[in-house]
N, C-alpha and C positions, 0 to 999 in steps of 0.2 A: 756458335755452331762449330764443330767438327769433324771432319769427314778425315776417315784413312781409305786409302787405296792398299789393293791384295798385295801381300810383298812380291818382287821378283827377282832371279835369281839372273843376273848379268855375269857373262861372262869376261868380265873386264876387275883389274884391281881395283881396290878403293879409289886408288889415289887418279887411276886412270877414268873411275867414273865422274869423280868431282870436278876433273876435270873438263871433262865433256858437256856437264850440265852448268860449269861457270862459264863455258862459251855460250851469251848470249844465243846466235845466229841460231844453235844446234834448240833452243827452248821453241822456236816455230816447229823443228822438225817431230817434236813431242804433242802438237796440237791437233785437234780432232778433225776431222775433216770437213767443220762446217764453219772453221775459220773465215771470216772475211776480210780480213788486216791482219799484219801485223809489222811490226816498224820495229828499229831499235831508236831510240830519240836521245841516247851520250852512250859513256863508256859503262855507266853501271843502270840502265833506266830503257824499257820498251813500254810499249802497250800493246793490247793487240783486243779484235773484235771476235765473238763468235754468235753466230746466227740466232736473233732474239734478243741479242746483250750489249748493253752498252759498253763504249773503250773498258779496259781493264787496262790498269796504268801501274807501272811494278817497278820497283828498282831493287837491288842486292839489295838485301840485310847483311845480316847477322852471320856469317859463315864462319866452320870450324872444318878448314883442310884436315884432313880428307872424309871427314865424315858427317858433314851437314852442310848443309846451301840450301839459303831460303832468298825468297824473293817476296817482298812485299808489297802493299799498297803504297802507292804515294801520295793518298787520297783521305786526308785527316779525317773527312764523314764519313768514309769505310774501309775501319780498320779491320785487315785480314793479313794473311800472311800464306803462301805456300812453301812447305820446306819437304826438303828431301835427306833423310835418312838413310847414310851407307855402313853397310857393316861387313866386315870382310868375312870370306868363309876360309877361304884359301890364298896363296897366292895369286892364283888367275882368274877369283870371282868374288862377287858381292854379291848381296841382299840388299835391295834399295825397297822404301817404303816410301812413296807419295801421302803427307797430310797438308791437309786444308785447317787453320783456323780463324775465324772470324767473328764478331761481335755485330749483330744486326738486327732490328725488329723483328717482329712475329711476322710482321707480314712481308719486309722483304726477304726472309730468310724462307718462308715459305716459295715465295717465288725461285730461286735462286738455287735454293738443295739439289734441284734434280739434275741444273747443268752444270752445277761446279762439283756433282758428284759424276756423273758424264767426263768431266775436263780434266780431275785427276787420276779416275780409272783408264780414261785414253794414254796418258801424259807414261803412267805406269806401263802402261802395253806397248806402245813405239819405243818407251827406251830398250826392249826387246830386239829391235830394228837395229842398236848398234851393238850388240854382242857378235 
């Protein structure tokens, strides 16, 4: 499964975006508002709950300063991954793009599409909140 979120246009450098979003703390500030948890649990590793969903448990991936930061599963029976893609326009802004991918049955992906496409079009709009 799939999911991108609409690009948006921050008004923050690449490098000052990458930033923001590899501060753990500020990835709650990016969550919907039907959040019921959310924790940091080490230096690279949270979870967090949203209304209907079981924990979602994550730690750093794979990052490339200043133009990608993914956060993953840490959860071997559901492997997904959410990464964010920055691309500079100018000096004082970027283009970030929220995607989602995952690998999951017909039927849990069925269930699942509608709030983790919810999760990343939210996650895309609040980072609006710190331009």
């Amino acid at each position: 499964m799939e999911i991108t979120a609409p690009k948006q246009t921050i008004k923050k450098s690449p490098k000052e975006v990458y930033d923001l979003l590899n501060e753990l703390p500020n990835i709650e500030k990016l969550m919907p508002e039907d959040l019921k948890e959310f924790k940091i649990t080490g230096e690279d590793s949270l979870y967090f709950v949203l209304s209907g969903m079981p924990k979602i448990y994550l730690i750093r991936g794979e990052c490339e300063p200043p133009s990608r930061i993914v956060l993953e599963s840490s959860r071997e029976a559901y492997p997904f991954h959410i990464a964010a893609q920055i691309e500079a326009i100018d000096d004082s802004s970027s283009e970030v793009t929220f995607d989602f991918k995952g690998d999951f049955n017909m039927m849990l992906e069925m269930m699942i599409k509608s709030p983790i496409t919810n999760l990343i079009n939210t996650m895309a709009d609040n980072l609006q909140k710190f331009s």
